[in-house]
Residue frames as a rotation matrix with the C-alpha (Angstrom) as fourth column:
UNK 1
0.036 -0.995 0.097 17.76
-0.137 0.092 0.986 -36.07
-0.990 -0.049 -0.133 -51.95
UNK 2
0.991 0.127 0.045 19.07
0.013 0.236 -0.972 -36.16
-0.134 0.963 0.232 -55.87
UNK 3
0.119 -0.929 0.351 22.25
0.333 0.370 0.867 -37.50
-0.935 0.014 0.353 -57.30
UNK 4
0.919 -0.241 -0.312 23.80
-0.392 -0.485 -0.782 -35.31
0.037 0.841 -0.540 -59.87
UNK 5
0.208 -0.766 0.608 26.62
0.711 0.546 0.443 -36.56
-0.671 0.340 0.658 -62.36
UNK 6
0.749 -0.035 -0.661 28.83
-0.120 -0.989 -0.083 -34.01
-0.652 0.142 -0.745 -64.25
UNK 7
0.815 -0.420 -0.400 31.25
-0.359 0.176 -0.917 -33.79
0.455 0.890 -0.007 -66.58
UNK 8
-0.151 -0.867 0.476 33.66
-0.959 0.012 -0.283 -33.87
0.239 -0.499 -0.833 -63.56
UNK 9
-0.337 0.139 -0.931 34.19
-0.095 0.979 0.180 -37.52
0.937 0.149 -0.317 -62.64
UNK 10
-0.963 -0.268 -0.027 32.25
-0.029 0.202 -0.979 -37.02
0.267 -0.942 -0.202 -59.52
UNK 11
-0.404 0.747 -0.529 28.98
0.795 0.572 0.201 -37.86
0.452 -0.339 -0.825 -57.72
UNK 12
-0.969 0.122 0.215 27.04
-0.245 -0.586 -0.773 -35.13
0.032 -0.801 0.598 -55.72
UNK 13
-0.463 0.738 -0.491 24.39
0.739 0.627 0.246 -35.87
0.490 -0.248 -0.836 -53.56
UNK 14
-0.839 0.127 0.529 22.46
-0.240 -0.959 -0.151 -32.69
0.488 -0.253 0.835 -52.96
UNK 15
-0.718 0.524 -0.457 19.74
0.689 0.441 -0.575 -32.46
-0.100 -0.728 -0.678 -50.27
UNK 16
-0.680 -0.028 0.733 16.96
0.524 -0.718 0.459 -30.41
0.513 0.695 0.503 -51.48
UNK 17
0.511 0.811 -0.285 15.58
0.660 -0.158 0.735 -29.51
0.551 -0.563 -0.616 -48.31
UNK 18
0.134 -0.553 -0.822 18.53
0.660 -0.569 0.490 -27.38
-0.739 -0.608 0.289 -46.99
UNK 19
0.900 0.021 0.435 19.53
0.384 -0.508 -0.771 -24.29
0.205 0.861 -0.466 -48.69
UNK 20
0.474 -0.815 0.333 22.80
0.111 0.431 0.896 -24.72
-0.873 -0.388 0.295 -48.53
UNK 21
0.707 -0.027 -0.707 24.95
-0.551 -0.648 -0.526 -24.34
-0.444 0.761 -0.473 -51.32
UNK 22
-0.365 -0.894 -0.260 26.97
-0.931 0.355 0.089 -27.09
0.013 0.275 -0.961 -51.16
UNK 23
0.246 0.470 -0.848 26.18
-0.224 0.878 0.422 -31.12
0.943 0.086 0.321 -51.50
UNK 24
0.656 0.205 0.727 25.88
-0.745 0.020 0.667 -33.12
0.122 -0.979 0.166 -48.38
UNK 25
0.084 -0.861 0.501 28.37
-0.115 0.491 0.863 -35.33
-0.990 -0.130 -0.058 -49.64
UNK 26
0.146 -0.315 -0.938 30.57
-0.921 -0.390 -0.013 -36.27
-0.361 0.866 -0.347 -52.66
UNK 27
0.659 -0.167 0.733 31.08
-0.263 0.862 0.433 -39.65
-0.704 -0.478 0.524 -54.04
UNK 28
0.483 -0.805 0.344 34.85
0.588 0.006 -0.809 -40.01
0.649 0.593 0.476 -55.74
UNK 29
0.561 -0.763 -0.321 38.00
0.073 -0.341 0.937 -39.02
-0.825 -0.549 -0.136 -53.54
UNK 30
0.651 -0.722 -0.235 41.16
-0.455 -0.123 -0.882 -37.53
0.608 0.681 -0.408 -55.14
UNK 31
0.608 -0.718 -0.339 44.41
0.715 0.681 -0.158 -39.28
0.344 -0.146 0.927 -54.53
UNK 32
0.920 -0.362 0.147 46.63
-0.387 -0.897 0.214 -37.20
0.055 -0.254 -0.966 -52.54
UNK 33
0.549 -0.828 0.117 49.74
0.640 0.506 0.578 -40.00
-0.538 -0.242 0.808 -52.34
UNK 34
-0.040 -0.861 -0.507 53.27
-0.585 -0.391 0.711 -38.66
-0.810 0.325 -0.488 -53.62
UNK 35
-0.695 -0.441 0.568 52.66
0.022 0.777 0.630 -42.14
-0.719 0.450 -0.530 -55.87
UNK 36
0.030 0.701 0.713 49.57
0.958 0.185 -0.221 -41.50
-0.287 0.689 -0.666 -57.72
UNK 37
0.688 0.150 -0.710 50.39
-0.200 -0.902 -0.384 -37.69
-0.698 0.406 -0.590 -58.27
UNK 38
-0.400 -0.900 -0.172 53.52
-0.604 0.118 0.788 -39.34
-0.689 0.419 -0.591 -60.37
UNK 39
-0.640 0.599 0.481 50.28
0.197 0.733 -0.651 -41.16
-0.743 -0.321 -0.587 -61.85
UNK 40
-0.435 0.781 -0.448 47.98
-0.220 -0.575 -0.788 -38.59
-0.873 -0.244 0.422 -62.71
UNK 41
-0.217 0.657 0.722 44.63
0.976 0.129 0.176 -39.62
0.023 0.743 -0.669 -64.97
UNK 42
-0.908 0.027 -0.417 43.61
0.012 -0.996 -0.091 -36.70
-0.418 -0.088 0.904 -66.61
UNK 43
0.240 0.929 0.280 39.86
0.117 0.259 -0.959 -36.45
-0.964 0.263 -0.046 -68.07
UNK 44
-0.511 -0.199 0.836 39.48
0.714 0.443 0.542 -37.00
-0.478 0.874 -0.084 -71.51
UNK 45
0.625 0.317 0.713 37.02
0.442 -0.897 0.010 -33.72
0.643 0.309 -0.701 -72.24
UNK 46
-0.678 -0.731 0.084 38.61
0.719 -0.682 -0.135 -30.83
0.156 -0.031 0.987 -72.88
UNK 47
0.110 0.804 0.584 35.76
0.198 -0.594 0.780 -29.09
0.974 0.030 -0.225 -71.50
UNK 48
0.839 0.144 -0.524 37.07
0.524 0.043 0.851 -29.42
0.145 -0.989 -0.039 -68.17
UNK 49
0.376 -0.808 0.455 39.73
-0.175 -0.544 -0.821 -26.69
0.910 0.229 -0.346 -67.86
UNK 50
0.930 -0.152 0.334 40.78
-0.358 -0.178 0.917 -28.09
-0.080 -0.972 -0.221 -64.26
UNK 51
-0.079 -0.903 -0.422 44.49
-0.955 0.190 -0.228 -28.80
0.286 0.385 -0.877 -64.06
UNK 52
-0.007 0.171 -0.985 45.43
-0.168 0.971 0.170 -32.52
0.986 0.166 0.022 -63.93
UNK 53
0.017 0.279 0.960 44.23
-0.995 -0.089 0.043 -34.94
0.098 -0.956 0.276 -60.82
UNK 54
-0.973 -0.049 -0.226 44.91
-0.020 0.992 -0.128 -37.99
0.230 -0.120 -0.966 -59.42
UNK 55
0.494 0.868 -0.051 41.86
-0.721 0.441 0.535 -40.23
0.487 -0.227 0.844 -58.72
UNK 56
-0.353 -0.451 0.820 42.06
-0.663 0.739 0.121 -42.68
-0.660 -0.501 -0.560 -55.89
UNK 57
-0.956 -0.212 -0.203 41.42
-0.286 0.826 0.486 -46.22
0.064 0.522 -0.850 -56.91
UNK 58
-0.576 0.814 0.074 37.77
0.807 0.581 -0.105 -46.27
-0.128 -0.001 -0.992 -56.03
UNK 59
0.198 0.590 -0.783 36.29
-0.065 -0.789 -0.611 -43.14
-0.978 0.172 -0.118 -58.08
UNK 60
0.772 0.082 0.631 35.75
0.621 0.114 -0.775 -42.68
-0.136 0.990 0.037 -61.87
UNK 61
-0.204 -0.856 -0.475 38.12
0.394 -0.516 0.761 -41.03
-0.896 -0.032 0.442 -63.54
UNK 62
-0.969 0.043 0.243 36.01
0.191 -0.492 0.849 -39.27
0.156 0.869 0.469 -66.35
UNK 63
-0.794 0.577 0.193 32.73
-0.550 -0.816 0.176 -38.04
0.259 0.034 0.965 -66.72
UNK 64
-0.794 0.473 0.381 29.65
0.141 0.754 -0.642 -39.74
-0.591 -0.456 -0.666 -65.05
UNK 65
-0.949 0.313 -0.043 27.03
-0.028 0.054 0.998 -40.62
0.315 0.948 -0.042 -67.98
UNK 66
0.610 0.792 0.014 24.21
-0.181 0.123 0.976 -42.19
0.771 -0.598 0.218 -65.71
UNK 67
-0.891 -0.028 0.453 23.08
-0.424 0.407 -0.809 -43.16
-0.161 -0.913 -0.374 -62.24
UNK 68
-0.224 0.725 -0.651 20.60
-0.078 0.653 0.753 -45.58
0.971 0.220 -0.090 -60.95
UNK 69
-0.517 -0.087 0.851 19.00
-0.849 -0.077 -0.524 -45.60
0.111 -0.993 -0.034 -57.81
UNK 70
-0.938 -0.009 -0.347 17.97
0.070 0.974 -0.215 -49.24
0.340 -0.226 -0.913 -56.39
UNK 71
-0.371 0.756 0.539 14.32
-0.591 -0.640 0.491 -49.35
0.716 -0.137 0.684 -56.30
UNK 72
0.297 0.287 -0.911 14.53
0.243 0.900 0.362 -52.19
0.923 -0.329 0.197 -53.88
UNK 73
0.617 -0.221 -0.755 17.39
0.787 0.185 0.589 -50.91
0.009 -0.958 0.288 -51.98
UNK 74
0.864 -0.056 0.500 17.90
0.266 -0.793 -0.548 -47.14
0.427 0.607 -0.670 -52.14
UNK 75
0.641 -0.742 -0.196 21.11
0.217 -0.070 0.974 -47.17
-0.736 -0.667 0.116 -50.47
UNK 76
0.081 -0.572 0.816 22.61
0.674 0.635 0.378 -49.00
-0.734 0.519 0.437 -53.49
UNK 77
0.792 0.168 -0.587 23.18
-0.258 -0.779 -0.572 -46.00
-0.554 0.604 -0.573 -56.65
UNK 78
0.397 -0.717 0.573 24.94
0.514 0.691 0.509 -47.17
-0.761 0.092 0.643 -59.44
UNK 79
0.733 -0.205 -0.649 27.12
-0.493 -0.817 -0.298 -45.01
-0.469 0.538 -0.700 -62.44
UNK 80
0.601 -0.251 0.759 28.26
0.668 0.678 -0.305 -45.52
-0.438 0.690 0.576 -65.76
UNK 81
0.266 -0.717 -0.644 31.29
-0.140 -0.690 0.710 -43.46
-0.954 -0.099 -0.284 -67.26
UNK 82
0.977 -0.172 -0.123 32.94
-0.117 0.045 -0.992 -42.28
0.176 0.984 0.024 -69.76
UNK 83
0.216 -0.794 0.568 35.81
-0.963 -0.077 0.258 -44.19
-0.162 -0.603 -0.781 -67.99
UNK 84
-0.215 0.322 -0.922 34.03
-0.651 0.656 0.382 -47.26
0.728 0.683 0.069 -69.45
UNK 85
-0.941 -0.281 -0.189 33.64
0.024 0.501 -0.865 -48.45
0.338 -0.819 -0.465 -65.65
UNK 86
0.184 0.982 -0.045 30.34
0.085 0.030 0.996 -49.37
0.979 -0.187 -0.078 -64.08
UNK 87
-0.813 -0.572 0.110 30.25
-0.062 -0.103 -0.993 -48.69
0.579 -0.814 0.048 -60.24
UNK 88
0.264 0.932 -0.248 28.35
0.334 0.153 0.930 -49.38
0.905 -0.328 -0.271 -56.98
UNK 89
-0.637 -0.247 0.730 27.93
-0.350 -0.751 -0.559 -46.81
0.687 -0.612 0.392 -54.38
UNK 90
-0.141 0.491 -0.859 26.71
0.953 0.301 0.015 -47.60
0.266 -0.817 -0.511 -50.40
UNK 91
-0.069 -0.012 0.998 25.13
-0.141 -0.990 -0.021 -43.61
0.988 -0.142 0.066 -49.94
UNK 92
0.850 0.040 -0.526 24.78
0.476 0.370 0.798 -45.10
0.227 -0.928 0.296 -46.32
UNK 93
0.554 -0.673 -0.490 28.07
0.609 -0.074 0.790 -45.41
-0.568 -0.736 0.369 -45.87
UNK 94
0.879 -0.024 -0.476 29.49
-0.309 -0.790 -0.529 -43.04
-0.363 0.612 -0.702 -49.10
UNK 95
-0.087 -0.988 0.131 31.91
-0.789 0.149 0.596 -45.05
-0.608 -0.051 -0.792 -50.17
UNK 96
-0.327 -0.091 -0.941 32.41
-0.940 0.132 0.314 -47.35
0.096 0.987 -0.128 -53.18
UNK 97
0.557 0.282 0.781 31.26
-0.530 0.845 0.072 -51.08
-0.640 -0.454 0.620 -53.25
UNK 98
0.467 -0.041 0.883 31.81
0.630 0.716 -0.300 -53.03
-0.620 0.697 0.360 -56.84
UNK 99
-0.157 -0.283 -0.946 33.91
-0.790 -0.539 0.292 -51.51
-0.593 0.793 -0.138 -59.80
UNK 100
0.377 -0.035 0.926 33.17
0.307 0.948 -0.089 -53.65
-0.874 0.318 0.367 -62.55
UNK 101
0.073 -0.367 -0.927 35.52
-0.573 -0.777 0.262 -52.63
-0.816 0.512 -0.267 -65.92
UNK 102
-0.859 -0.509 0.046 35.23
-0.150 0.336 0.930 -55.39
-0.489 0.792 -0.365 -68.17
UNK 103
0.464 0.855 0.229 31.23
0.450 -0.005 -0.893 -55.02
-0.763 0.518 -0.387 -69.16
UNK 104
0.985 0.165 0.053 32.10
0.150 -0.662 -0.734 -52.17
-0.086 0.731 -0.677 -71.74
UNK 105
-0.129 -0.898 0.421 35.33
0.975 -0.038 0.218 -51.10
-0.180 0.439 0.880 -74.00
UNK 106
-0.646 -0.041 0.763 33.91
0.427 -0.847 0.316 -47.49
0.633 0.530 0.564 -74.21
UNK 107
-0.929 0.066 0.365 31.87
-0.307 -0.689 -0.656 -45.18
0.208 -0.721 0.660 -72.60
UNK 108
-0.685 0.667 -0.292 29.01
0.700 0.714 -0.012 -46.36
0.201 -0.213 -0.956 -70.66
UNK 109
-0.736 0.527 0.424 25.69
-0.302 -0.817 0.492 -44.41
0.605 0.234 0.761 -71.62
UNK 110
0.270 0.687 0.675 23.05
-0.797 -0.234 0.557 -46.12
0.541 -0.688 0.484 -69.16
UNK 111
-0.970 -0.035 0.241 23.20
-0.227 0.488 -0.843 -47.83
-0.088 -0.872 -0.481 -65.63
UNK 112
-0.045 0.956 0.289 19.50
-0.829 -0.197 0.524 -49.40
0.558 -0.216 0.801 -65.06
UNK 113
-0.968 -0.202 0.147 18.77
-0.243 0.635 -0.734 -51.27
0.055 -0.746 -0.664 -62.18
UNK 114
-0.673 0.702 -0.232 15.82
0.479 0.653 0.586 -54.07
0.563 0.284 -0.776 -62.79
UNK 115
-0.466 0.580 0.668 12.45
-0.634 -0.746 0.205 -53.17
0.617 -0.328 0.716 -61.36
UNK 116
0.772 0.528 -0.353 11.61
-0.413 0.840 0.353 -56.53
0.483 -0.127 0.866 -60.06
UNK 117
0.797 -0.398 -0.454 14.72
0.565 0.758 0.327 -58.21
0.214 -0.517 0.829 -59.37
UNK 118
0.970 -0.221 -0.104 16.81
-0.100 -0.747 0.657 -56.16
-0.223 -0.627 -0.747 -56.58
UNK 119
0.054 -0.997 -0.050 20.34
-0.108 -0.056 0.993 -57.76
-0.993 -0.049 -0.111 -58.08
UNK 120
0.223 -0.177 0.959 19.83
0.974 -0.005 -0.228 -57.36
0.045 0.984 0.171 -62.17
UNK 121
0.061 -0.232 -0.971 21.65
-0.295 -0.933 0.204 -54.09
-0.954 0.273 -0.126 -63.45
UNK 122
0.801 0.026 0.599 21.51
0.558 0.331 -0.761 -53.59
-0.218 0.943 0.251 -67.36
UNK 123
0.164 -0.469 -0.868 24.20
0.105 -0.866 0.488 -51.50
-0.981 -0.171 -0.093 -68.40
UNK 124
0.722 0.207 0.660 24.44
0.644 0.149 -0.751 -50.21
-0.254 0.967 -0.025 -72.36
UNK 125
-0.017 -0.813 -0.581 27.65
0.300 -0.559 0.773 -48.22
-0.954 -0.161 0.253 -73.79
UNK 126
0.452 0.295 -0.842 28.87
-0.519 -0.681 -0.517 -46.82
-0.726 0.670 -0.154 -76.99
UNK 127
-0.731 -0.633 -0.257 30.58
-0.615 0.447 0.650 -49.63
-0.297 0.632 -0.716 -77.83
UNK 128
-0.449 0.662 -0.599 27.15
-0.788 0.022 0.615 -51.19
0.421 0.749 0.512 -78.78
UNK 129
-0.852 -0.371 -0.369 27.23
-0.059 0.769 -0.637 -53.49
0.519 -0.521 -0.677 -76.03
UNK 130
0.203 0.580 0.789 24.39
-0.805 -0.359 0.471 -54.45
0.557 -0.731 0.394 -73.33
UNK 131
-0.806 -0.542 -0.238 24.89
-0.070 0.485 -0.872 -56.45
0.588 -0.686 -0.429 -70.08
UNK 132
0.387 0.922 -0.001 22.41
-0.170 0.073 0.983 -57.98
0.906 -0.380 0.185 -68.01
UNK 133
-0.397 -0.908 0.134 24.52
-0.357 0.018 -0.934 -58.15
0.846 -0.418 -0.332 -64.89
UNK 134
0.677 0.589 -0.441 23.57
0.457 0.134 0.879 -59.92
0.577 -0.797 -0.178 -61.69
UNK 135
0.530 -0.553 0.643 25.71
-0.440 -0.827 -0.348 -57.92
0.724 -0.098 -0.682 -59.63
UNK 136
0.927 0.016 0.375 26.40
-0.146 0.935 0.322 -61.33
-0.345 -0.353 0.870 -57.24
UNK 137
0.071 -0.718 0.692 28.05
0.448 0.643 0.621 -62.78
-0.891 0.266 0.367 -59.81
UNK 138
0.445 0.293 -0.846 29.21
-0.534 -0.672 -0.513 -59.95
-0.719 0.681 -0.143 -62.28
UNK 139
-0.696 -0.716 0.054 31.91
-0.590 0.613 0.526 -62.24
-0.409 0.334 -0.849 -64.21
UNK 140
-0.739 0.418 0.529 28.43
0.458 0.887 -0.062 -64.05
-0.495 0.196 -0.847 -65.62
UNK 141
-0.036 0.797 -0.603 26.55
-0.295 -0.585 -0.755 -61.21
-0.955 0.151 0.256 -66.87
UNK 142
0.272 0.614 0.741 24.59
0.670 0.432 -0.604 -62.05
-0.691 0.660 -0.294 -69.83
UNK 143
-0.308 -0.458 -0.834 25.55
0.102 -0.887 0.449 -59.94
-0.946 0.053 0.320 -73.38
UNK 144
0.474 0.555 0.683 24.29
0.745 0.161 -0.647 -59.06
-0.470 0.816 -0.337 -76.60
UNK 145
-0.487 -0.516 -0.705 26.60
0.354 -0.854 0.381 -57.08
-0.798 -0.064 0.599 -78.89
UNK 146
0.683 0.721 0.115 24.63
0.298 -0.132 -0.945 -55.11
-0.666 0.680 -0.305 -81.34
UNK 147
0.275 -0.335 0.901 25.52
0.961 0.088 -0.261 -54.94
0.008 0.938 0.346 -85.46
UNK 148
0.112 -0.244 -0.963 27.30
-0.088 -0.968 0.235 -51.75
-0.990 0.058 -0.130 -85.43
UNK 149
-0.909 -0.201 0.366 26.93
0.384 -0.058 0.922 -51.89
-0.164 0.978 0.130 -89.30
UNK 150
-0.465 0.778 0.422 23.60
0.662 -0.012 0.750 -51.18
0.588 0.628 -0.509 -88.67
UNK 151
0.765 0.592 -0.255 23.14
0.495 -0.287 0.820 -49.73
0.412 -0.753 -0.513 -84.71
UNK 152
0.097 -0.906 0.413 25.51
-0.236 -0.424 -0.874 -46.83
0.967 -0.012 -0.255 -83.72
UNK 153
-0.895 -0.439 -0.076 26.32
0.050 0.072 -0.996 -46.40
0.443 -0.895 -0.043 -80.12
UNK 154
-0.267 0.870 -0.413 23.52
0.753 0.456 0.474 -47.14
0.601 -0.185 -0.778 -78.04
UNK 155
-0.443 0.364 0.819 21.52
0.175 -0.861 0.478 -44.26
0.879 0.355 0.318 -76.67
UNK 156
-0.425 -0.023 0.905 19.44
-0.890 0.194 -0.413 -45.14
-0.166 -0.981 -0.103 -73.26
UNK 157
-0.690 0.249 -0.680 18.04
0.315 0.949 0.028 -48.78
0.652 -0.195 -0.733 -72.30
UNK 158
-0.660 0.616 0.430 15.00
-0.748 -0.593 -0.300 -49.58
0.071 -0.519 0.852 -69.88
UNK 159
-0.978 0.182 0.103 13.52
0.166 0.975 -0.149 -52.22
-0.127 -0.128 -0.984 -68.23
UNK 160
-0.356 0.929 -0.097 9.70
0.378 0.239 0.894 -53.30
0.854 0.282 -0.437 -68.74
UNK 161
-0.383 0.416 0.825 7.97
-0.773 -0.633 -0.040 -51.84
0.506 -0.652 0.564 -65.77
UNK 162
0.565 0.724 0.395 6.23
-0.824 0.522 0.221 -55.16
-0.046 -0.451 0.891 -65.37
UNK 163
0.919 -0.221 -0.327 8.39
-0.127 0.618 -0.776 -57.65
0.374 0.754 0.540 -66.83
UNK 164
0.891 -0.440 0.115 11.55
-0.036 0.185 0.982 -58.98
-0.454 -0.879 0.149 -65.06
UNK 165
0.286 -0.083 0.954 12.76
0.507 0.858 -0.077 -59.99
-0.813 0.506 0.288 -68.22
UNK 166
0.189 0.003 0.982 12.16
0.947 0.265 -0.183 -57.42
-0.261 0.964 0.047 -70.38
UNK 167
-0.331 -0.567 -0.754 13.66
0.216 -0.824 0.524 -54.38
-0.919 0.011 0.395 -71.88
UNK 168
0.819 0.275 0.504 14.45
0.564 -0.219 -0.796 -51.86
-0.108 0.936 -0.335 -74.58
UNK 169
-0.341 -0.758 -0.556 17.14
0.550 -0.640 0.536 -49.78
-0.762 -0.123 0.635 -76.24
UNK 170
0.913 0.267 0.309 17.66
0.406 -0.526 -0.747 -47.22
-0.037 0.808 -0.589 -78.52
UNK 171
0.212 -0.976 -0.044 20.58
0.660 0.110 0.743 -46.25
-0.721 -0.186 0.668 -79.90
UNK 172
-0.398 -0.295 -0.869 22.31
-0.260 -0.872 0.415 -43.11
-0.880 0.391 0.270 -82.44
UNK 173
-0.978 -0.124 -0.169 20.87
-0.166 -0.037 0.985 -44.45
-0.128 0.992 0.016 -85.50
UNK 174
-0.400 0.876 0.270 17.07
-0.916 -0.388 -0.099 -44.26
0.018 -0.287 0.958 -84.49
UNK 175
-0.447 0.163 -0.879 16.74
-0.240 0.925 0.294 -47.74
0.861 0.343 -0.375 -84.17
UNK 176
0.049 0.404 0.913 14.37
-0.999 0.029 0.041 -49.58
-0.010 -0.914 0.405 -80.94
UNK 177
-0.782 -0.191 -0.593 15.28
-0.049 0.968 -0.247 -53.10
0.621 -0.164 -0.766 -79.58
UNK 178
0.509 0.683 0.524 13.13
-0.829 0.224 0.513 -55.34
0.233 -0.696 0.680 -77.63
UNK 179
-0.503 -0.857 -0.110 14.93
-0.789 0.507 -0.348 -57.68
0.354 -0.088 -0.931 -75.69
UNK 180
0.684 0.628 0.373 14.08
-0.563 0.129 0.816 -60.44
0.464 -0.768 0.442 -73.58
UNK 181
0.402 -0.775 0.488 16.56
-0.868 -0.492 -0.067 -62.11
0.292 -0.396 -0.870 -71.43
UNK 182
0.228 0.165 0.960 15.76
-0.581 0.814 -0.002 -65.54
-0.782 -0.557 0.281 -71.45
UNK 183
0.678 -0.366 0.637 16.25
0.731 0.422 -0.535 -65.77
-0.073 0.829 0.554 -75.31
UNK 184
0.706 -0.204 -0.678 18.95
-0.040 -0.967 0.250 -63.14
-0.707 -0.150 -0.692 -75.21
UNK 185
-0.219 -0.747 0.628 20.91
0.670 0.353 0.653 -64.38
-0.710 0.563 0.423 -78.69
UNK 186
-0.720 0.295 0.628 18.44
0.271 -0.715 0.645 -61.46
0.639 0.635 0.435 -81.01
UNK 187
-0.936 0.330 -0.121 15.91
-0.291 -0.922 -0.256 -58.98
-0.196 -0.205 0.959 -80.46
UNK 188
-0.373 0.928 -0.003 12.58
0.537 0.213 -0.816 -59.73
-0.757 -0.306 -0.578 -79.57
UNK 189
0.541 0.834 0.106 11.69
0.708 -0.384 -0.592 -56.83
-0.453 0.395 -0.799 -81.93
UNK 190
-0.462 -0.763 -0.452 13.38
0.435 -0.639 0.634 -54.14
-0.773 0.097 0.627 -83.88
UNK 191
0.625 0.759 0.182 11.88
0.705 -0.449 -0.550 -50.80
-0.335 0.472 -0.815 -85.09
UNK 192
-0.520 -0.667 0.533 13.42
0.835 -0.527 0.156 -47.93
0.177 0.526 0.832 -87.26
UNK 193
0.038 0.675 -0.737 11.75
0.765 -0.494 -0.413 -45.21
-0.643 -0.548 -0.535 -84.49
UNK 194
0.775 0.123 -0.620 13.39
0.044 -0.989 -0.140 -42.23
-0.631 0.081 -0.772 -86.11
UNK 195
0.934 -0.061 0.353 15.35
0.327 -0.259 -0.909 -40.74
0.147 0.964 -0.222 -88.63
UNK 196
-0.262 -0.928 0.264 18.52
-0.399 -0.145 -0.905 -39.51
0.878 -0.343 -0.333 -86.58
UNK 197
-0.670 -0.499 -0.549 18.96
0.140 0.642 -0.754 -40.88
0.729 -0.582 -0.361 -83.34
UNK 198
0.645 0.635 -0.424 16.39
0.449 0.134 0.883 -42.42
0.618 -0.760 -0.199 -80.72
UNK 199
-0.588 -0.661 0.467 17.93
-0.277 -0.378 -0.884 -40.23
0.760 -0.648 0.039 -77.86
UNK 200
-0.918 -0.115 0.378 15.32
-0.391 0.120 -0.912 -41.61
0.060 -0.986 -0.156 -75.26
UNK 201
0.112 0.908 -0.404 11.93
0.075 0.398 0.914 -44.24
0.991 -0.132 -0.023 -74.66
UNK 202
-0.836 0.243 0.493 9.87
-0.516 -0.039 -0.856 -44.75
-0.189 -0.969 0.158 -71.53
UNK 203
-0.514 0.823 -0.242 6.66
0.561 0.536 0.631 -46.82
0.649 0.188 -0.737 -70.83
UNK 204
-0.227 0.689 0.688 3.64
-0.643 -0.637 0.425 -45.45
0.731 -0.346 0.588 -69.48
UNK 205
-0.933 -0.339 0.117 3.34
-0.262 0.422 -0.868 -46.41
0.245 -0.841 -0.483 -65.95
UNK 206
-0.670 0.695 0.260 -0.61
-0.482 -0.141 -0.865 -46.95
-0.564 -0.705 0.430 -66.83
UNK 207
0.600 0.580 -0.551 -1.43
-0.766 0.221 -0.603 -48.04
-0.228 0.784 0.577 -70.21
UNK 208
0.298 -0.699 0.650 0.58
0.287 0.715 0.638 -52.11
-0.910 -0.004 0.414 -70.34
UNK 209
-0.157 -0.890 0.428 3.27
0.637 0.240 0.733 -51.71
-0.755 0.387 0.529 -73.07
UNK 210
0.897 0.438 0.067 2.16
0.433 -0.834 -0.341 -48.40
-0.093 0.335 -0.938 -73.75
UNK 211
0.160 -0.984 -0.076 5.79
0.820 0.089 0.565 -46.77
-0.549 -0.153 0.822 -75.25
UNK 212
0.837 -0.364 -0.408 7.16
-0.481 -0.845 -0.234 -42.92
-0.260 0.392 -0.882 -76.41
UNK 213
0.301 -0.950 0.084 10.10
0.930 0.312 0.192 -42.63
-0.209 0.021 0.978 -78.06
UNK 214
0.916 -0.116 -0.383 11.76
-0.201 -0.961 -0.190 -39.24
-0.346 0.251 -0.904 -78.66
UNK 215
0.373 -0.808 0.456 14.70
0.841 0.502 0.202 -38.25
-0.392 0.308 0.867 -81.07
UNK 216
-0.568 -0.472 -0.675 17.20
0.256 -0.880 0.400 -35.67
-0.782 0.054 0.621 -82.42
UNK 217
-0.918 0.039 0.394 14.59
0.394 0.170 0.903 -35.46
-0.032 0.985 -0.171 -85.71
């Protein structure tokens, strides 16, 4: 199974054992009411040339940036928008759980769901923002806004592999954070990776705090 996100503000969940041509299921419903077509959200890219659409109340209503699948509990698949809305999906039952809309004021560039602890989501946007979110008790999530004088919109994020605690971002001005969540008032670490924008890091799942970064440079 693989969850593709698209400019369209929907979910598809494509089974890659059938050859089929269609997903096995969608997550985001359109409104079909007489009250929300008097409503309508239209996307915000003008790449999408579809005409305008309601959205019910439990789908995005712009483009889906990331997903996360729960490595604890793979039911659980979360997505960040350029609706500025974080969301939790039950692929069980296909059908929204959590909207959470007041982490981020802008579009939300990664979803990342802790490796260790089954209820921490991080979630990082373009408003420079990151959230440590227990998903419990989202209305407590932990935050760190970064100096946009110095860090543009933030780029992707990523938890330690080993570390419950710890992360990284990177963000449009080629900058790398190290975080840790327990002192979460500054950066553990900040590097100037690259020259135009850190567009993506990863650890090596063999060598401890073994770390790539790649950029637009």
């Amino acid at each position: 199974m693989i969850a593709v996100g698209t400019f369209l503000p929907e979910i598809e969940i494509w089974n890659l054992d059938s050859s089929s041509t269609d997903p096995v299921a969608i997550l985001g419903s359109v409104d079909l009411s007489e009250k929300a077509k008097a409503n309508t959200v239209v996307s915000k890219y003008k790449k999408n040339k579809a005409p305008p659409v309601a959205f019910s109340d439990v789908t995005h209503t712009d483009a889906v940036m990331s997903l996360s699948l729960n490595p604890h509990q793979s039911e659980y698949l979360a997505s960040g928008s350029a609706d500025n809305t974080v969301r939790i999906w039950d692929l069980d039952e296909i059908e929204c759980k959590a909207t959470y809309q007041n982490l981020h004021n802008d579009k939300v560039q990664v979803v990342r769901w802790n490796s260790i602890n089954e209820q921490v989501l991080l979630t990082g946007g373009y408003d420079g923002k990151l959230n440590v979110v227990d998903v419990r008790e989202a209305e407590k999530a932990l935050t760190y806004q970064l100096d946009k004088s110095v860090a543009l919109d933030i780029e992707s994020a990523t938890w330690h592999p080993s570390s419950e605690h710890s992360f990284i971002c990177t963000t449009e001005s080629g900058h790398l954070y190290g975080f840790d969540t327990r002192k979460f008032t500054k950066p553990v670490f900040e590097v100037r990776a690259h020259k135009k924008a850190c567009s993506s890091a990863a650890f090596s799942p063999h060598i401890p705090n073994m770390l790539v970064t790649a950029g637009t440079d």
